[in-house]
KEMI-95677 format. One line per field, with one value per atom (N, C-alpha, C, O): residue number from 1; atom name; x, y, z. Coordinates in steps of 0.02 Angstrom, whole numbers. Example, Ala and Ser with C-alpha at 12.3 -4.5 7.8 and 13.67 -1.06 7.14 Angstrom:
BEGIN
num: [1,1,1,1,2,2,2,2]
atome: [N,CA,C,O,N,CA,C,O]
px: [660,615,660,712,642,684,645,670]
py: [-284,-225,-165,-166,-112,-53,2,57]
pz: [390,390,390,423,354,357,394,402]
This chain:
BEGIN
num: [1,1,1,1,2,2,2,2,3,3,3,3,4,4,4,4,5,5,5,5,6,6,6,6,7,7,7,7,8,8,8,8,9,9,9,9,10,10,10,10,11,11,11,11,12,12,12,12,13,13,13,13,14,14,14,14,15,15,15,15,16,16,16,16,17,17,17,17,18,18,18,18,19,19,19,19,20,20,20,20,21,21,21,21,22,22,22,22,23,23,23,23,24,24,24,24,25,25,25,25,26,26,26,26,27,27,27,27,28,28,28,28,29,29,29,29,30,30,30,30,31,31,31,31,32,32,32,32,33,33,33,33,34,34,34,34,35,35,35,35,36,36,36,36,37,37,37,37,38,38,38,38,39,39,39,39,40,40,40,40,41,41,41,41,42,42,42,42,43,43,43,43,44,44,44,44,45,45,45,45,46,46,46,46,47,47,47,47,48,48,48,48,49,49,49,49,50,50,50,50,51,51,51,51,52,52,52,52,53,53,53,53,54,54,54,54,55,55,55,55,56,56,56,56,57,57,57,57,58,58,58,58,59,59,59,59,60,60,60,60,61,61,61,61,62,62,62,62,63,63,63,63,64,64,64,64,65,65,65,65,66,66,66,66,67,67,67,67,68,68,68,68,69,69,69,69,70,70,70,70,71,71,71,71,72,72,72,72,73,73,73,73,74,74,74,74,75,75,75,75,76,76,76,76,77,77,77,77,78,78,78,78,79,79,79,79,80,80,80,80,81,81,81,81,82,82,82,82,83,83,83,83,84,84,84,84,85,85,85,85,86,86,86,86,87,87,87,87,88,88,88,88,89,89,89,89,90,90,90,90,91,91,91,91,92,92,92,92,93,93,93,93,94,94,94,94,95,95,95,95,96,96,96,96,97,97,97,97,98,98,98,98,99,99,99,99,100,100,100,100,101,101,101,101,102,102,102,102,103,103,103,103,104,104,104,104,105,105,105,105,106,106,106,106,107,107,107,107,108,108,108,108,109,109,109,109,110,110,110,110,111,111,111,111,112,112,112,112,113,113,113,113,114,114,114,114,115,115,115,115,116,116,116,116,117,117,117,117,118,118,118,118,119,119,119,119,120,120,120,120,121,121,121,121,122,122,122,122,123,123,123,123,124,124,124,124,125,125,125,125,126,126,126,126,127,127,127,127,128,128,128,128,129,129,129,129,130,130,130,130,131,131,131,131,132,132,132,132,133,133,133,133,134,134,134,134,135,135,135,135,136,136,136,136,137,137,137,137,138,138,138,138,139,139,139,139,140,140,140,140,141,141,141,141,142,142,142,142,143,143,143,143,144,144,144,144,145,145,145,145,146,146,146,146,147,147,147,147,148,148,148,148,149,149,149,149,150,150,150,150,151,151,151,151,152,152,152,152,153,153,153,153,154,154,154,154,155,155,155,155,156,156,156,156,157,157,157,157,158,158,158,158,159,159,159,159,160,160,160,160,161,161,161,161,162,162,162,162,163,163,163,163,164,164,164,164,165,165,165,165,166,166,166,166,167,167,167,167,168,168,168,168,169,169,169,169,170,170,170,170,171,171,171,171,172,172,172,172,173,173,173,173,174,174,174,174,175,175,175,175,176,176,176,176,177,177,177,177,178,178,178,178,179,179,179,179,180,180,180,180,181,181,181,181,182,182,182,182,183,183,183,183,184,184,184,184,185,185,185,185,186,186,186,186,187,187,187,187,188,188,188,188,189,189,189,189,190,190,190,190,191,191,191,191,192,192,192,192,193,193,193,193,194,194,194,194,195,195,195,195,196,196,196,196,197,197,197,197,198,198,198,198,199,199,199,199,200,200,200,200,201,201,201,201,202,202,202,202,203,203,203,203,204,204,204,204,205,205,205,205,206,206,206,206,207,207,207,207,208,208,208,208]
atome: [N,CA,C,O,N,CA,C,O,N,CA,C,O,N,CA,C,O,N,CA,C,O,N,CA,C,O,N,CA,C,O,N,CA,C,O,N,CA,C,O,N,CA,C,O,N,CA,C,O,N,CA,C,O,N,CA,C,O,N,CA,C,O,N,CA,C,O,N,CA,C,O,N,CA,C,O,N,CA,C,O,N,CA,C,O,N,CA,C,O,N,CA,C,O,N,CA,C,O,N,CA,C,O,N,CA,C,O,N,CA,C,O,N,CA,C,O,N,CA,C,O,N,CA,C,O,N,CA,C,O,N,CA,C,O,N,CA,C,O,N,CA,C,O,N,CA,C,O,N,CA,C,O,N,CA,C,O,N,CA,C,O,N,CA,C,O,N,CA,C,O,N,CA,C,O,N,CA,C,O,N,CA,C,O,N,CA,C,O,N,CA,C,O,N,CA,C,O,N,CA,C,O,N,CA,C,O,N,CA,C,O,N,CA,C,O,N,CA,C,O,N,CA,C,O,N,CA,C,O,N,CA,C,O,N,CA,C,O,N,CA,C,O,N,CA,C,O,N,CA,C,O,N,CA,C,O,N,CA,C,O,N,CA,C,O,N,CA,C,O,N,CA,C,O,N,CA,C,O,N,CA,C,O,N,CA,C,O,N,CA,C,O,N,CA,C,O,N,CA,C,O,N,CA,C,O,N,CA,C,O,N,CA,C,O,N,CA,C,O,N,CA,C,O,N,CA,C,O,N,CA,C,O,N,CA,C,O,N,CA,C,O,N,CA,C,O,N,CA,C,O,N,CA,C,O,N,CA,C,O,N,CA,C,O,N,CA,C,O,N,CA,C,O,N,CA,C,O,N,CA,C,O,N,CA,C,O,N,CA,C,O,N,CA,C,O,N,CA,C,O,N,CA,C,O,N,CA,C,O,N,CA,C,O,N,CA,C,O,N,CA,C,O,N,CA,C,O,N,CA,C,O,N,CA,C,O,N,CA,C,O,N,CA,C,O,N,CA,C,O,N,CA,C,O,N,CA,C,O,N,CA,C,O,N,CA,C,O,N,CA,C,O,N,CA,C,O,N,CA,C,O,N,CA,C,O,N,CA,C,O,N,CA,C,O,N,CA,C,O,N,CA,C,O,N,CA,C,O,N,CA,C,O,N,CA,C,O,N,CA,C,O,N,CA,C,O,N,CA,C,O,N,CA,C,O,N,CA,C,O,N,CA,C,O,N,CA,C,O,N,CA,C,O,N,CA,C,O,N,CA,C,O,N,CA,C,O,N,CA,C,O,N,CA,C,O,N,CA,C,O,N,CA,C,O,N,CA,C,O,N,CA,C,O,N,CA,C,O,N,CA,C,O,N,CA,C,O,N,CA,C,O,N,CA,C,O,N,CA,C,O,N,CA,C,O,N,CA,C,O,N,CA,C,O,N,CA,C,O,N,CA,C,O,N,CA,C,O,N,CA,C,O,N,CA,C,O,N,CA,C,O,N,CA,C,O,N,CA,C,O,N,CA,C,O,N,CA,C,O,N,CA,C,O,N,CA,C,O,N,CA,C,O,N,CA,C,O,N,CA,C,O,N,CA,C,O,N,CA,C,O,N,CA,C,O,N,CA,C,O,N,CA,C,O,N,CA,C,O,N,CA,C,O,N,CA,C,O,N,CA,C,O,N,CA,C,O,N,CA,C,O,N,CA,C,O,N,CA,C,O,N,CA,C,O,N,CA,C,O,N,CA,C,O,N,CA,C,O,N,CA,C,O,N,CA,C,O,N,CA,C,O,N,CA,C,O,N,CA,C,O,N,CA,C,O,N,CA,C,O,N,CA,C,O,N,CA,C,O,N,CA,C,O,N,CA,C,O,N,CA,C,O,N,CA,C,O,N,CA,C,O,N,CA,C,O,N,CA,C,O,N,CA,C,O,N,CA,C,O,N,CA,C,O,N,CA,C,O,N,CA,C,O,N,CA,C,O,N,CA,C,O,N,CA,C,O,N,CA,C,O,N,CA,C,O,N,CA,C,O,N,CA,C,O,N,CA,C,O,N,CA,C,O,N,CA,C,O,N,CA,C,O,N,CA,C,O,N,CA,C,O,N,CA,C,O]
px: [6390,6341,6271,6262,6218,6155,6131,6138,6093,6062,5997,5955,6002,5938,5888,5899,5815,5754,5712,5709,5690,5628,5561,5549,5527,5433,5426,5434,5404,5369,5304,5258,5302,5205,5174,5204,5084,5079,4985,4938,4982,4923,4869,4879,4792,4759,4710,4684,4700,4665,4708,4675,4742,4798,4780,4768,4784,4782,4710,4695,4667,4588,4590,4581,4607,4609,4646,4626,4708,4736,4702,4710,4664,4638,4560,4528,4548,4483,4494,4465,4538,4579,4580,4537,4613,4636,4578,4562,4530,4483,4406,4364,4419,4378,4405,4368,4472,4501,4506,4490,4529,4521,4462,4453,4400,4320,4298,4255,4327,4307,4333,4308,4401,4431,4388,4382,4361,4355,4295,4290,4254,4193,4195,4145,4235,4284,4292,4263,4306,4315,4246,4221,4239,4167,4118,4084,4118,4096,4122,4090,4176,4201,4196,4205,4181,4178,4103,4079,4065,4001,3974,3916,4021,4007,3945,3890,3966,3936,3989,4047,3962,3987,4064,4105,4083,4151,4217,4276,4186,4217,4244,4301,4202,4201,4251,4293,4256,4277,4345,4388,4368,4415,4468,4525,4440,4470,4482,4531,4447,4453,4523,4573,4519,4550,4640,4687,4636,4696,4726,4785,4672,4712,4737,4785,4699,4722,4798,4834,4820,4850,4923,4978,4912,4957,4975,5033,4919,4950,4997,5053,4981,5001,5079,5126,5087,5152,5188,5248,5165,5217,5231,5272,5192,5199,5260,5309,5275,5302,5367,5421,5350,5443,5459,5500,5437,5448,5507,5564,5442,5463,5522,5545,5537,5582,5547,5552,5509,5465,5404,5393,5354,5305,5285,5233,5362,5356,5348,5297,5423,5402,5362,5333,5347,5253,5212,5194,5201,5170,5177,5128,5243,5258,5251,5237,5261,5263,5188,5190,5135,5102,5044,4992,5054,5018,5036,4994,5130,5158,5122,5107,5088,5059,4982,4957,4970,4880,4901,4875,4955,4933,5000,5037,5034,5077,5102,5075,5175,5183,5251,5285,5271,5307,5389,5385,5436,5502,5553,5551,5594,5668,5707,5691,5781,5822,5897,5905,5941,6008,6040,6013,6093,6122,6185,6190,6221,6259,6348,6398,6338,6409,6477,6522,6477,6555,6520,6569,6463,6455,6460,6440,6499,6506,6483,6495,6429,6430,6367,6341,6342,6313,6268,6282,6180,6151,6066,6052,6032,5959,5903,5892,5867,5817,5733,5702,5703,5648,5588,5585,5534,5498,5438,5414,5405,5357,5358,5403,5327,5308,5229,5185,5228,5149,5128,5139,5104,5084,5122,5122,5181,5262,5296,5325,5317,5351,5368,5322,5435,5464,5483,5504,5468,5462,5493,5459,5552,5622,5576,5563,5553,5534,5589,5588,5634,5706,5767,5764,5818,5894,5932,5935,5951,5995,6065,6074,6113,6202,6182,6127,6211,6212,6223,6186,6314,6370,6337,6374,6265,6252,6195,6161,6172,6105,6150,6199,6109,6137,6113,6144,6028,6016,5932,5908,5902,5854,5817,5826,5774,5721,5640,5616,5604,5543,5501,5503,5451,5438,5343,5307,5321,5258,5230,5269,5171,5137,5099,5084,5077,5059,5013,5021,4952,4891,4913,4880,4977,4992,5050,5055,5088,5107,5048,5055,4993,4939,4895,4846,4901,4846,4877,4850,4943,4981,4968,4976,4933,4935,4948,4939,4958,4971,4906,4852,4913,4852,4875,4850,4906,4945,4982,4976,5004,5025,5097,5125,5129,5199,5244,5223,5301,5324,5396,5423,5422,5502,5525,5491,5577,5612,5686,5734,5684,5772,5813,5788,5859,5875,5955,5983,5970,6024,6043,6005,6108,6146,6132,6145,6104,6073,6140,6145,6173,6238,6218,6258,6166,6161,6130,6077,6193,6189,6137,6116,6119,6020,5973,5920,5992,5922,5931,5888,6001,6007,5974,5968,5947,5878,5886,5865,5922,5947,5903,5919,5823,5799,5788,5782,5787,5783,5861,5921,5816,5866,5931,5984,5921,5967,5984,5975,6003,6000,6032,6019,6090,6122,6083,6113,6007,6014,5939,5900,5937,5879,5804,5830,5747,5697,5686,5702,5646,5622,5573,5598,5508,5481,5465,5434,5479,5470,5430,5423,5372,5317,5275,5305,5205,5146,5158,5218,5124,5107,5062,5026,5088,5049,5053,5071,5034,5032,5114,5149,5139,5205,5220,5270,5195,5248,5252,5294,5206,5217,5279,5323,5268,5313,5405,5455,5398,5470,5499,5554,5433,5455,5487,5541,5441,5471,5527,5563,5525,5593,5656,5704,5644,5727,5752,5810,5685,5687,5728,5779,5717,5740,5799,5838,5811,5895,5957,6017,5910,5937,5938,5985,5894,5938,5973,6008,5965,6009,6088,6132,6108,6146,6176,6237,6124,6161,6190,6235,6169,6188,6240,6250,6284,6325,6330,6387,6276,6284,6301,6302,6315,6361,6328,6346,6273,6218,6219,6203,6231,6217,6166,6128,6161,6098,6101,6162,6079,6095,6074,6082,6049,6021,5953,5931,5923,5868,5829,5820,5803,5791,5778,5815,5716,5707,5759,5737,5829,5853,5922,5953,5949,5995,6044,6021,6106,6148,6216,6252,6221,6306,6347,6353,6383,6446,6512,6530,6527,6565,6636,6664,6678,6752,6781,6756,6849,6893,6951,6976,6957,7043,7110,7164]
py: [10311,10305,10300,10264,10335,10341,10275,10244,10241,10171,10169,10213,10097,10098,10082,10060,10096,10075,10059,10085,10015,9983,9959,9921,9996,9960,9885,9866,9860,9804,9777,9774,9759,9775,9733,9704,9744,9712,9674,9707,9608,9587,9607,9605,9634,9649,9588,9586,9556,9488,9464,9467,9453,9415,9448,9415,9530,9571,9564,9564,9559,9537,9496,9515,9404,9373,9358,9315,9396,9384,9431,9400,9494,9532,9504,9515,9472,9422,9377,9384,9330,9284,9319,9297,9359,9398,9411,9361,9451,9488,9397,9392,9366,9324,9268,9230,9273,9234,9266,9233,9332,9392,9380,9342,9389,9410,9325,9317,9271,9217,9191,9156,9230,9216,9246,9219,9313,9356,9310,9293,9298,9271,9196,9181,9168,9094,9132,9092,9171,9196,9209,9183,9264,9294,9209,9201,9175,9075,9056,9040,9063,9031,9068,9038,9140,9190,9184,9210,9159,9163,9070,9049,9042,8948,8948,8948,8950,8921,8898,8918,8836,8813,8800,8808,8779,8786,8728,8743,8675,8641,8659,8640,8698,8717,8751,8741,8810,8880,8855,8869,8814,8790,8775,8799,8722,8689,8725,8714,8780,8825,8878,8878,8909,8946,8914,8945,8849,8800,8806,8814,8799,8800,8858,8854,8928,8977,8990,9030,8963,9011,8943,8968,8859,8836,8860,8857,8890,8938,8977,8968,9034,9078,9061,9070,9036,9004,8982,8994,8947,8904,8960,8949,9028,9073,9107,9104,9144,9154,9129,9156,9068,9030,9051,9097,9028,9029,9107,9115,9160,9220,9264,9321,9203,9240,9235,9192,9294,9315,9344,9334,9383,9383,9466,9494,9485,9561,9540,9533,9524,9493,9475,9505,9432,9391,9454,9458,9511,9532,9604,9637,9619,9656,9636,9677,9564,9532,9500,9445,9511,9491,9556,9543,9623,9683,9702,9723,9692,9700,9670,9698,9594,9539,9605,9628,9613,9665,9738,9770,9758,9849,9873,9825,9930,9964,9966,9935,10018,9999,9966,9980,9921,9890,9882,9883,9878,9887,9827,9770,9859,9838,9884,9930,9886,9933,9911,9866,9948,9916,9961,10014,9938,9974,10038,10027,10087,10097,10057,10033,10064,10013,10010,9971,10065,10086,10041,10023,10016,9990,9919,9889,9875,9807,9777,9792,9709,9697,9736,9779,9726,9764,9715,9656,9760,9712,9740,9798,9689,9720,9696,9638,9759,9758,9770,9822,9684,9722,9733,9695,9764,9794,9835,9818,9888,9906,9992,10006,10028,10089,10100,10096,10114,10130,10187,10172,10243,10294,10329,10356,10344,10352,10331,10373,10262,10237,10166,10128,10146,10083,10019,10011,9999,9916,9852,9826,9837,9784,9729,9719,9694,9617,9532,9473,9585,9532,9569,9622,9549,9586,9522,9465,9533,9487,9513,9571,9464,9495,9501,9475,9531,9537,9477,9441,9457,9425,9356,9310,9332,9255,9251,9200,9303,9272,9225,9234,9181,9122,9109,9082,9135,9147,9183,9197,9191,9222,9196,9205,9162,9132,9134,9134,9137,9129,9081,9082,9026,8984,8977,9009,8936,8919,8884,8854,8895,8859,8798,8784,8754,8688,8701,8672,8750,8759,8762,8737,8800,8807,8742,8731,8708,8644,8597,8557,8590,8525,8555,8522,8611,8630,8622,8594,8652,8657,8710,8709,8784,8858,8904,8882,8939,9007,9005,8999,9010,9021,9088,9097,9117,9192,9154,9181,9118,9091,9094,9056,9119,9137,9178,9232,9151,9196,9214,9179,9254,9275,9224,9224,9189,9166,9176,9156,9212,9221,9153,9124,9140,9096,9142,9192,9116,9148,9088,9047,9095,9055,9064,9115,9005,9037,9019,9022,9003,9005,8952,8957,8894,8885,8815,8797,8772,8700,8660,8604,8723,8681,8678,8649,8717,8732,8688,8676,8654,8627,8566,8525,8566,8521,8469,8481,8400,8344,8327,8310,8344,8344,8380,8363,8435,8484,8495,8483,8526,8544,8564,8545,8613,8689,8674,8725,8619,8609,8662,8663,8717,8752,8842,8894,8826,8907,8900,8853,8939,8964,9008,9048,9010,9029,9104,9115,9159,9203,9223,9230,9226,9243,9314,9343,9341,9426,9435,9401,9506,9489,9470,9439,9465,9423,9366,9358,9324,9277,9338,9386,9303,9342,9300,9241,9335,9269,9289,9320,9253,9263,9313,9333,9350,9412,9467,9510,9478,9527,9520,9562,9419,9403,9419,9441,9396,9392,9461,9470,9536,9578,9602,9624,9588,9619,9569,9578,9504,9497,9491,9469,9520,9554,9629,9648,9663,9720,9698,9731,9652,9634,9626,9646,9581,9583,9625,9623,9668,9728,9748,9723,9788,9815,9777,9804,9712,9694,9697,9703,9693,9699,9759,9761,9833,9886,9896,9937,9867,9881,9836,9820,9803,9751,9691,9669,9647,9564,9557,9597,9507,9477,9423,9366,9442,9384,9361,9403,9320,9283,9252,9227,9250,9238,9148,9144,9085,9020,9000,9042,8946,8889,8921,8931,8936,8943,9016,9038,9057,9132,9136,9176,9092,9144,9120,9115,9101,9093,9122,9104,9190,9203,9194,9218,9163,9118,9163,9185,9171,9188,9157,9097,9221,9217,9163,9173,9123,9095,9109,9120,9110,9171,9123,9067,9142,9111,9112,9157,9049,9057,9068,9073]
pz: [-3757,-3811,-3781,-3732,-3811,-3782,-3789,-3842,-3718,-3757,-3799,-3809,-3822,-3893,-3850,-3793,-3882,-3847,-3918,-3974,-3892,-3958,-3921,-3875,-3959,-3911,-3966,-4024,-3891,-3913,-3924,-3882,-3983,-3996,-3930,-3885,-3942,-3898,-3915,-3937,-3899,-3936,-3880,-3819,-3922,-3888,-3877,-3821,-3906,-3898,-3833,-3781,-3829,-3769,-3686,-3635,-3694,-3645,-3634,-3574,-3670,-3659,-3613,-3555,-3637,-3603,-3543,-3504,-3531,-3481,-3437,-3384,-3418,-3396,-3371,-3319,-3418,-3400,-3341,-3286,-3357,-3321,-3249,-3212,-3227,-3183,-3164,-3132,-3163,-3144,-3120,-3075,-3158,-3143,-3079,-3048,-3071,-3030,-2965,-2916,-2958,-2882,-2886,-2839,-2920,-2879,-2855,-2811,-2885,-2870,-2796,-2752,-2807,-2732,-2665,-2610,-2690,-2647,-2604,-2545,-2662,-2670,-2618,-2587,-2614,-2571,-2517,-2479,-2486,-2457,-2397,-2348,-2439,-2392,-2391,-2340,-2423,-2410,-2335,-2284,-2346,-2271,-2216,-2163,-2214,-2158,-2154,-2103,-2192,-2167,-2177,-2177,-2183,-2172,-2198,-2170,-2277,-2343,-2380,-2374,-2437,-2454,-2442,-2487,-2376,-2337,-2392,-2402,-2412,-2450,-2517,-2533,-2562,-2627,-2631,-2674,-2574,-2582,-2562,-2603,-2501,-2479,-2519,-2517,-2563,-2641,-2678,-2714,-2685,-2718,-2700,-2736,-2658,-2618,-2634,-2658,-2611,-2610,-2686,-2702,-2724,-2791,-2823,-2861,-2808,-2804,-2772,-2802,-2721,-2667,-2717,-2729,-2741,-2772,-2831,-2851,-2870,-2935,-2923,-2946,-2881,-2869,-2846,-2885,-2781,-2745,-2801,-2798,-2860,-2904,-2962,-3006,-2959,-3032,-3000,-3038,-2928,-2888,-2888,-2900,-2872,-2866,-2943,-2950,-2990,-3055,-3071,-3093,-3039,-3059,-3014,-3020,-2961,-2922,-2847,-2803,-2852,-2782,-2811,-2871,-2771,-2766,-2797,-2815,-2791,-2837,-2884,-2917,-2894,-2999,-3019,-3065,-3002,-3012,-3042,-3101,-2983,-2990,-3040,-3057,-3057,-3101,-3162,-3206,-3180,-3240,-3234,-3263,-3212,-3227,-3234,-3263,-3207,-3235,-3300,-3340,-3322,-3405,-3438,-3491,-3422,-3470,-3484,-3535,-3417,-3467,-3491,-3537,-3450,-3477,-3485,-3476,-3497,-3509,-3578,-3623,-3589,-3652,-3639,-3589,-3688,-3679,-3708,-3769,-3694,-3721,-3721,-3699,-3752,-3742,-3751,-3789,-3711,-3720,-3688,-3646,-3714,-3720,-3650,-3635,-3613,-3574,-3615,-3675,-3594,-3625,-3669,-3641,-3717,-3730,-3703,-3718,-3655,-3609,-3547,-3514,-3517,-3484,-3487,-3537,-3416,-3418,-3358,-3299,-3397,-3471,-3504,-3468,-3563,-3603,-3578,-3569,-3560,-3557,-3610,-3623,-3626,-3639,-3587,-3568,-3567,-3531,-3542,-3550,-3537,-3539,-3515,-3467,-3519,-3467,-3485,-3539,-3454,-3491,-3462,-3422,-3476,-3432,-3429,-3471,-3365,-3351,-3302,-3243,-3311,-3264,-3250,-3195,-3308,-3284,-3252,-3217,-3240,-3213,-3243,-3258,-3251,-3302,-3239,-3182,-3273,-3216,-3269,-3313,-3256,-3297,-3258,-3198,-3329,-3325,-3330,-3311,-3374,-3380,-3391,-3422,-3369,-3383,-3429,-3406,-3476,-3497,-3525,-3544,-3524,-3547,-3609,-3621,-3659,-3723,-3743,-3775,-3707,-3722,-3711,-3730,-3680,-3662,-3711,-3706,-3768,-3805,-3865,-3901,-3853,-3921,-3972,-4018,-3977,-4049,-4041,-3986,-4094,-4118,-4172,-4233,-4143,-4215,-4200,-4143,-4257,-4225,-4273,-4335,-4220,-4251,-4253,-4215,-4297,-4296,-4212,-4175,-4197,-4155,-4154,-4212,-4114,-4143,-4192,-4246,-4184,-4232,-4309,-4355,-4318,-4378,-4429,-4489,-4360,-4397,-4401,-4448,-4367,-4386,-4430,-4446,-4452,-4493,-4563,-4610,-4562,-4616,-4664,-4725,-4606,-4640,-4599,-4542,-4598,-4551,-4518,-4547,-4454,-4395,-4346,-4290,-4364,-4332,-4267,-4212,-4270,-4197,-4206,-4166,-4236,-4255,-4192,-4172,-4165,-4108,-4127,-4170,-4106,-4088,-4022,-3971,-4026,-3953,-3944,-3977,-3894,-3882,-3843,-3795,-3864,-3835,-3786,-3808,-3736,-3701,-3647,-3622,-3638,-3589,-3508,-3476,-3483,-3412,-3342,-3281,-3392,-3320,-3271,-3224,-3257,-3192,-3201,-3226,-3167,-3198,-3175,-3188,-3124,-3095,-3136,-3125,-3203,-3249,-3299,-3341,-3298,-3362,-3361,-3316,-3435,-3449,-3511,-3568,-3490,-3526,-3601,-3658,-3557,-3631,-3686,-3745,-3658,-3715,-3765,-3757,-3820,-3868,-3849,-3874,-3793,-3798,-3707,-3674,-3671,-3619,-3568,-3508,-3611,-3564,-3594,-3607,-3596,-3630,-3612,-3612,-3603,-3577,-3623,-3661,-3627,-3684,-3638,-3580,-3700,-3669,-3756,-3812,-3737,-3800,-3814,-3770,-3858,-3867,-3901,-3952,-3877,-3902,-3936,-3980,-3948,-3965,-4000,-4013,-4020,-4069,-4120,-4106,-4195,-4238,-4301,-4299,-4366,-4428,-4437,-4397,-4516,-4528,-4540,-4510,-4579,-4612,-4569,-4582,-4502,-4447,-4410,-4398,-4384,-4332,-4378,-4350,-4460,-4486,-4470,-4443,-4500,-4505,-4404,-4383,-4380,-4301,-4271,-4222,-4322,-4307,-4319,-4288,-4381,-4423,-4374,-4364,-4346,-4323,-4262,-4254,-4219,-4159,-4153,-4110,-4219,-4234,-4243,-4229,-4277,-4314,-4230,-4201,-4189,-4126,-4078,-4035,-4085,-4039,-4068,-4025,-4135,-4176,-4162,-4151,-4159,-4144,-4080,-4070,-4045,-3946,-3956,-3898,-3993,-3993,-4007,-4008,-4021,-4041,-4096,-4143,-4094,-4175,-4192,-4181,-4221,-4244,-4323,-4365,-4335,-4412,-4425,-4383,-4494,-4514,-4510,-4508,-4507,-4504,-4569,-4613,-4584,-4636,-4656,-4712,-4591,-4591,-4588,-4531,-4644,-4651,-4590,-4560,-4541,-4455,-4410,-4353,-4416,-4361,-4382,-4432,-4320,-4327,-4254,-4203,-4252,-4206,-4196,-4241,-4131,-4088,-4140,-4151,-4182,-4225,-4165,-4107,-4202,-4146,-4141,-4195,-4079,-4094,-4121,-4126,-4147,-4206,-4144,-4109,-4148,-4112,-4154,-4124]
């Protein structure tokens, strides 16, 4: 069976700022830099430099290594962006996603079909303390991360792991792209139900 592919929108306010971010943090470095090769301001740039090089090291571990980092952090400004299902004769079934840029596709996450545990998307703090829609509305996948190092006593969902699919937006964008989300992960194979709650749909559980 051919696999499914679905683009994932993508916010341009966000790619602004993360592109800002980026671009003001390399010329600042650069800038620390040429400081200490010519012993000016040797302290500033130093501190500077240090906190740079701990961002970075800790985005890194986070992301794996220093590719990922850096693949998942060009997806965050530019390309277009996806999801897509493996074929269904293939095991296990998985969705991948990622972006394409310049012709060429670069997988930001692989996940089993068989380990997502549910699908909901919720308000952001701006919009619970305000008590109106502030577009801060997201999609979050939740999935089983297999790995009893991650498991996290306090949280809700201690054996499952978050992944948010794209933007924050107001409600009726985020509901509509995320019935859509459902709907293909539904076709590549999941067995998702709808819960209590209209945005959250939950791993049908097997019947013995």
């Amino acid at each position: 069976m051919t696999p499914l592919k679905m683009t994932i929108p993508r916010s341009r306010g966000m790619t602004i700022f993360l592109t800002t971010i980026t671009v003001i943090a390399v010329l600042s470095s650069l800038l620390a830099m040429f400081n200490l090769f010519n012993r000016i301001a040797i302290i500033a740039s130093s501190i500077w430099l240090i906190f740079i090089t701990i961002m970075i090291w800790t985005a890194c571990k986070k992301a794996g290594s220093l590719r990922n980092f850096l693949i998942n952090r060009l997806g965050d400004m530019a390309g277009r962006q996806f999801v897509e299902s493996t074929p269904q004769d293939a095991q296990p079934i998985e969705i991948r996603f990622g972006y394409q840029l310049f012709g060429h596709r670069f997988i930001q996450r692989t996940i089993a079909l068989d380990k997502i545990e549910s699908v909901e998307w919720c308000p952001g703090q701006a919009t619970g303390m305000t008590g109106r829609d502030m577009k801060d509305w997201s999609v979050y996948l939740w999935f089983d991360h297999d790995d009893p190092t991650k498991r996290k006593k306090w949280s809700r969902k201690p054996d499952q792991d978050i992944y948010v699919v794209g933007p924050s937006k107001r409600w009726e964008d985020t509901d509509a792209f995320g019935r859509s989300f459902v709907g293909f992960l539904c076709a590549a194979g999941a067995v998702l139900v709808q819960c209590d709650k209209t945005f959250c749909f939950v791993r049908r559980k097997s019947v013995m």
